[in-house]
PATOR-259981 format. One record per residue (C-alpha): residue number from 0; residue in three letters; x, y, z. Coordinates in nm, 4 decimals, always signed. Each point is the difference from the previous one (the first is absolute). Layout:
PATOR-259981
ATOM  seq  type        px        py        pz
ATOM  NUM   ALA         X         Y         Z
...
This chain:
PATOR-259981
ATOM  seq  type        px        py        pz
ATOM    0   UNK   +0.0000   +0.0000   +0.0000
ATOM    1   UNK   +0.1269   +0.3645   -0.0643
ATOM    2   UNK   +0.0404   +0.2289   +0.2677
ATOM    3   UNK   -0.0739   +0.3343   -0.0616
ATOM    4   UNK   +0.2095   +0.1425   +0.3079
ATOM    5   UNK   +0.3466   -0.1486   -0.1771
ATOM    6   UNK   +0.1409   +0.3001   -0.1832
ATOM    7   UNK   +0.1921   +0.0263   -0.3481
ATOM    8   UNK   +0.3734   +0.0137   +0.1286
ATOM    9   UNK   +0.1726   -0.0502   -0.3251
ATOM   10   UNK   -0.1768   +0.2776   -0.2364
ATOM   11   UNK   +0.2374   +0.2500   -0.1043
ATOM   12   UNK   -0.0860   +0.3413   -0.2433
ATOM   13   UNK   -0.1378   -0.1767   -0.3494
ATOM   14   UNK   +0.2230   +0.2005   -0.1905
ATOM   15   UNK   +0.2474   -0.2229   -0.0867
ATOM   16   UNK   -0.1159   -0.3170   -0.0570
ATOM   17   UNK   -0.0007   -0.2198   +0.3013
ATOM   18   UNK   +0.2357   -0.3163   +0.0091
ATOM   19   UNK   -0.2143   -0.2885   +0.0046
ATOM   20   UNK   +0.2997   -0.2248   +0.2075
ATOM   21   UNK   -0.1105   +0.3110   +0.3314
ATOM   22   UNK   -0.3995   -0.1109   -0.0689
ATOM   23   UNK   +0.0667   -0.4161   -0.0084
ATOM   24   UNK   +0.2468   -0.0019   +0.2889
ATOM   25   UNK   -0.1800   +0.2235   +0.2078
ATOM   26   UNK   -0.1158   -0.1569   +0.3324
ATOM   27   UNK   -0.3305   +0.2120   -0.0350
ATOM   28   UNK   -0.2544   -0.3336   +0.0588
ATOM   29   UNK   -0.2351   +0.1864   -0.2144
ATOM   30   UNK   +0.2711   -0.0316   -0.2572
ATOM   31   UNK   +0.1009   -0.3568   +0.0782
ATOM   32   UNK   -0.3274   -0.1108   -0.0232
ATOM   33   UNK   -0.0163   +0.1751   -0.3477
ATOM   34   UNK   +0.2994   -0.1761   -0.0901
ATOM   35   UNK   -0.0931   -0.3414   +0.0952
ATOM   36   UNK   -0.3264   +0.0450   -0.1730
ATOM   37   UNK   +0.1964   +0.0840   -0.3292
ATOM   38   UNK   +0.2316   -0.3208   +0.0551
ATOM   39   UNK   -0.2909   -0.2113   +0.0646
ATOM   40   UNK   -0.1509   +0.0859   -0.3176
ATOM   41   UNK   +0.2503   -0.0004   -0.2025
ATOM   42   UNK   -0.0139   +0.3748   -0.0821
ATOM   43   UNK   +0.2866   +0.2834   -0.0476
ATOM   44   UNK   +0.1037   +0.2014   +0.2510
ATOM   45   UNK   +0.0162   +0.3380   -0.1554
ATOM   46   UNK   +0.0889   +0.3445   +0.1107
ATOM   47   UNK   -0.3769   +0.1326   -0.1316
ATOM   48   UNK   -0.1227   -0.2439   +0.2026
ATOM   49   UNK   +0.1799   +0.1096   +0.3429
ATOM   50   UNK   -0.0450   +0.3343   -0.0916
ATOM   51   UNK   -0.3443   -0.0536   -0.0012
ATOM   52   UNK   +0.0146   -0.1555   +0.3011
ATOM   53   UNK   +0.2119   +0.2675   +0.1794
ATOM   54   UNK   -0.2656   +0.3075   -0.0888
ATOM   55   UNK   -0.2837   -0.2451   +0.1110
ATOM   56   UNK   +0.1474   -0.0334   +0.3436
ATOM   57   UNK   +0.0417   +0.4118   +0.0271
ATOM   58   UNK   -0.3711   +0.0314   -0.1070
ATOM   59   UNK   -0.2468   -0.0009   +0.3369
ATOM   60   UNK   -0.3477   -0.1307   -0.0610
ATOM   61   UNK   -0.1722   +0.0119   -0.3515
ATOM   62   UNK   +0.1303   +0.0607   -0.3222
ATOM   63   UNK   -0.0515   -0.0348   -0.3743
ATOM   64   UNK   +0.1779   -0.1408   -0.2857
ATOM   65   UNK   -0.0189   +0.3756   -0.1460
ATOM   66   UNK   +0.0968   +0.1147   +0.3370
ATOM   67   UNK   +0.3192   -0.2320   +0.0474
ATOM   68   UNK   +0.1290   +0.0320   -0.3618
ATOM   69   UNK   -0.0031   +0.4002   +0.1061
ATOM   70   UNK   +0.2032   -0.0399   +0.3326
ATOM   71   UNK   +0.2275   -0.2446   -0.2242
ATOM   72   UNK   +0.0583   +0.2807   -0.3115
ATOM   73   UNK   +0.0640   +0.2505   +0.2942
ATOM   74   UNK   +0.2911   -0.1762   +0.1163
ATOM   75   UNK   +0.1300   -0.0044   -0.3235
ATOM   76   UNK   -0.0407   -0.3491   -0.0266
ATOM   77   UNK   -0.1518   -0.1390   -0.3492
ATOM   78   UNK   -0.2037   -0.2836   -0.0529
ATOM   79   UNK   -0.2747   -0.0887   -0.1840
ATOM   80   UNK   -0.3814   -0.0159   +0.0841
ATOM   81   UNK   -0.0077   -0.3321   -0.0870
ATOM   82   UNK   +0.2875   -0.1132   +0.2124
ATOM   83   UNK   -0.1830   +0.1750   +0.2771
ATOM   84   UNK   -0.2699   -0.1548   -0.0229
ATOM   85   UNK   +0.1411   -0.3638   -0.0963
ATOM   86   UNK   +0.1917   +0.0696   +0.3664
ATOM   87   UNK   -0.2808   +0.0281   +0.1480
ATOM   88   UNK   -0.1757   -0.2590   -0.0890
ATOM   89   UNK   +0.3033   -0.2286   +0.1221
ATOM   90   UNK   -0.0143   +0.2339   +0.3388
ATOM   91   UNK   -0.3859   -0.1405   +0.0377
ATOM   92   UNK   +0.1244   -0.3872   -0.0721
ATOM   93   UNK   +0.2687   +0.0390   +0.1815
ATOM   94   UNK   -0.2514   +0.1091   +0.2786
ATOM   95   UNK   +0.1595   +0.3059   +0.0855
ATOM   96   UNK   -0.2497   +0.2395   -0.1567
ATOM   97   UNK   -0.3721   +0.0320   -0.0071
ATOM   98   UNK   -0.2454   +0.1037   -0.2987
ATOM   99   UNK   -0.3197   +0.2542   +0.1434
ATOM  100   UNK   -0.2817   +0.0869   -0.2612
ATOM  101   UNK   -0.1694   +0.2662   +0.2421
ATOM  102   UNK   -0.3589   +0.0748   -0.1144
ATOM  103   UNK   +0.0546   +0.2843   -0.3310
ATOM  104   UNK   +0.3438   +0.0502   +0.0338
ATOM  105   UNK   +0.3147   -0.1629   -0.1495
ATOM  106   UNK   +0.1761   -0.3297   +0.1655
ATOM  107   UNK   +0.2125   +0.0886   +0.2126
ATOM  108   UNK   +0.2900   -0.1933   +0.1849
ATOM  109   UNK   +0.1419   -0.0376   +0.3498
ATOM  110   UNK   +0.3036   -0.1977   +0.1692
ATOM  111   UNK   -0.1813   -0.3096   +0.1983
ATOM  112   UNK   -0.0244   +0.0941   +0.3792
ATOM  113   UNK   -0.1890   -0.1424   +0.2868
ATOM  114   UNK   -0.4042   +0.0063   -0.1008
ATOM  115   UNK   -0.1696   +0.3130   -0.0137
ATOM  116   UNK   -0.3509   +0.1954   -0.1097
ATOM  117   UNK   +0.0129   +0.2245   -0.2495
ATOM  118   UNK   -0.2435   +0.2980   +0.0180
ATOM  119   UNK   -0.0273   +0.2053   -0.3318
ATOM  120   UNK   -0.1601   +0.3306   -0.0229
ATOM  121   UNK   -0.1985   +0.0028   -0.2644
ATOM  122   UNK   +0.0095   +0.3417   -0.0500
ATOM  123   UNK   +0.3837   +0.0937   +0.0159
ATOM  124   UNK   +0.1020   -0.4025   -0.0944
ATOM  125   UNK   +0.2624   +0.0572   +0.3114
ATOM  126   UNK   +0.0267   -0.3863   +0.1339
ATOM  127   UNK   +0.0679   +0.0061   +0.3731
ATOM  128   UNK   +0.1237   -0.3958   +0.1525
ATOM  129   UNK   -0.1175   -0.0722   +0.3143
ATOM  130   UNK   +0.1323   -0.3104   +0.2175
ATOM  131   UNK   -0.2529   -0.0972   +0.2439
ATOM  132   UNK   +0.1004   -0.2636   +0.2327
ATOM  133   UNK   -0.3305   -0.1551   +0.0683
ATOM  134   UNK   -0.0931   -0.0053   -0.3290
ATOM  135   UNK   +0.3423   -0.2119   -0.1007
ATOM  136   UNK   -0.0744   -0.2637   +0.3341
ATOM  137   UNK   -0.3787   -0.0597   -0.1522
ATOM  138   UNK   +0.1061   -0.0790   -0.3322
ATOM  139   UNK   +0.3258   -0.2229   +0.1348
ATOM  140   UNK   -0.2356   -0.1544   +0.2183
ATOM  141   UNK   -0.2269   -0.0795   -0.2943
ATOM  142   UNK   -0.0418   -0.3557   -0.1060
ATOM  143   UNK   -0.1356   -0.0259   -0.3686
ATOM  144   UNK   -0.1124   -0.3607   -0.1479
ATOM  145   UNK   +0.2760   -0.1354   -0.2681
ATOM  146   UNK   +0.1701   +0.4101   -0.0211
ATOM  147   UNK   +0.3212   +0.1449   +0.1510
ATOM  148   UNK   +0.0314   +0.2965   +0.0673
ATOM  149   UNK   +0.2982   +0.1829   -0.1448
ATOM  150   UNK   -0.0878   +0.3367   +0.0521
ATOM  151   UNK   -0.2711   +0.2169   -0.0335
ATOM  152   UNK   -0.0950   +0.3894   -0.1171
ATOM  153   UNK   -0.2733   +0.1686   +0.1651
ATOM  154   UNK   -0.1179   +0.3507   -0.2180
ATOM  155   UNK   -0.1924   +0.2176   +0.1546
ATOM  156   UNK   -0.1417   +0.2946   -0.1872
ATOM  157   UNK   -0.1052   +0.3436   +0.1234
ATOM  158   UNK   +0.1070   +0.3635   +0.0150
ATOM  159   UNK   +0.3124   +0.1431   +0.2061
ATOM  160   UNK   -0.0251   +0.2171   +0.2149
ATOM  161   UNK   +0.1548   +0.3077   -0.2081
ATOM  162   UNK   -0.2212   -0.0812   -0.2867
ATOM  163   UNK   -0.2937   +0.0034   +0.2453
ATOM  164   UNK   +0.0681   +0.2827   +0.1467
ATOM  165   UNK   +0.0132   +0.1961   -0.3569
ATOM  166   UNK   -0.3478   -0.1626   -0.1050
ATOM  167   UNK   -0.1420   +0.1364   +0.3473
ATOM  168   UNK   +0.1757   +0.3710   -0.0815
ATOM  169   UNK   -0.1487   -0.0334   -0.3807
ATOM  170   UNK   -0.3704   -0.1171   +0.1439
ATOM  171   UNK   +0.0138   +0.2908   +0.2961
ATOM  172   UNK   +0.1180   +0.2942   -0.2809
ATOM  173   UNK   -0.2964   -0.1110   -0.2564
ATOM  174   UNK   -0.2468   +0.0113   +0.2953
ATOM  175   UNK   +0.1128   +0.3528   +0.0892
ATOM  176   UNK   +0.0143   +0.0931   -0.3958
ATOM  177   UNK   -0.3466   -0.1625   +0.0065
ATOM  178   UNK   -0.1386   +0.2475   +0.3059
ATOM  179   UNK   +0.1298   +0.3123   -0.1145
């Protein structure tokens, strides 16, 4: 499993590019399980694929393909879109990264952590995670017939709190337009 608390030690400035030997010897486990994914399949270790990797593990929370190709370009790093996305798609097998389709928006991808609820304004899009303790023991504690559990995502849709606040400022100025 990935933890999310485990920094990116080895990611220097993108503007040279990065020596792949630094990225497959690091001791990172995030890394190392990267690598041993690669080996296991039979696949190249590449330094598109590390750097990849390396501006994945600076990102917190959400993000886009569109979103990490732009942090990647602003390093000075090039790659292509399709070698983005290909590594991500081996980041999901490789269990290390998780696909979200929120509601109206664009999927959107996050490092695997402990279980969380996601709670998307619906208004703004902002996604907020949530870990909630009791929630996580009641679904451990869960017995389904002939299914294990793996893990689970819980989406919860609603308005934040900013956005709520501006619909309540909108609806109180049209009912003093609407007096005067």
């Amino acid at each position: 499993m990935f933890d999310s608390k485990i920094g990116c030690t080895f990611v220097t400035s993108m503007k040279t590019d990065p020596n792949i030997e630094d990225f497959a010897a690091s001791n990172n486990p995030v890394v190392r399980q990267f690598s041993d994914y690669l080996d296991a399949h039979g696949m190249r270790k590449t330094t598109e694929r590390y750097a990849i990797l390396s501006h994945i593990l600076n990102i917190s929370g959400h993000f886009t393909i569109e979103e990490l190709q732009q942090i990647i370009n602003a390093d000075g790093f090039r790659v292509s879109r399709s070698t983005v996305y290909n590594t991500v798609e081996l980041l999901m097998d490789a269990k290390m990264l998780r696909r979200h389709v929120f509601e109206g928006m664009q999927a959107q991808y996050e490092r695997i952590s402990l279980p969380h609820t996601h709670l998307i304004c619906t208004s703004c899009g902002k996604v907020k995670e949530v870990r909630d303790p009791s929630f996580a023991a009641s679904m451990n504690a869960r017995r389904f017939n002939a299914f294990n559990i793996d893990h689970y995502s819980l989406y919860v849709y609603g308005t934040c709190s900013t956005c709520a606040r501006k619909l309540k400022r909108t609806k109180n100025d049209n009912g003093n337009k609407r007096k005067k």
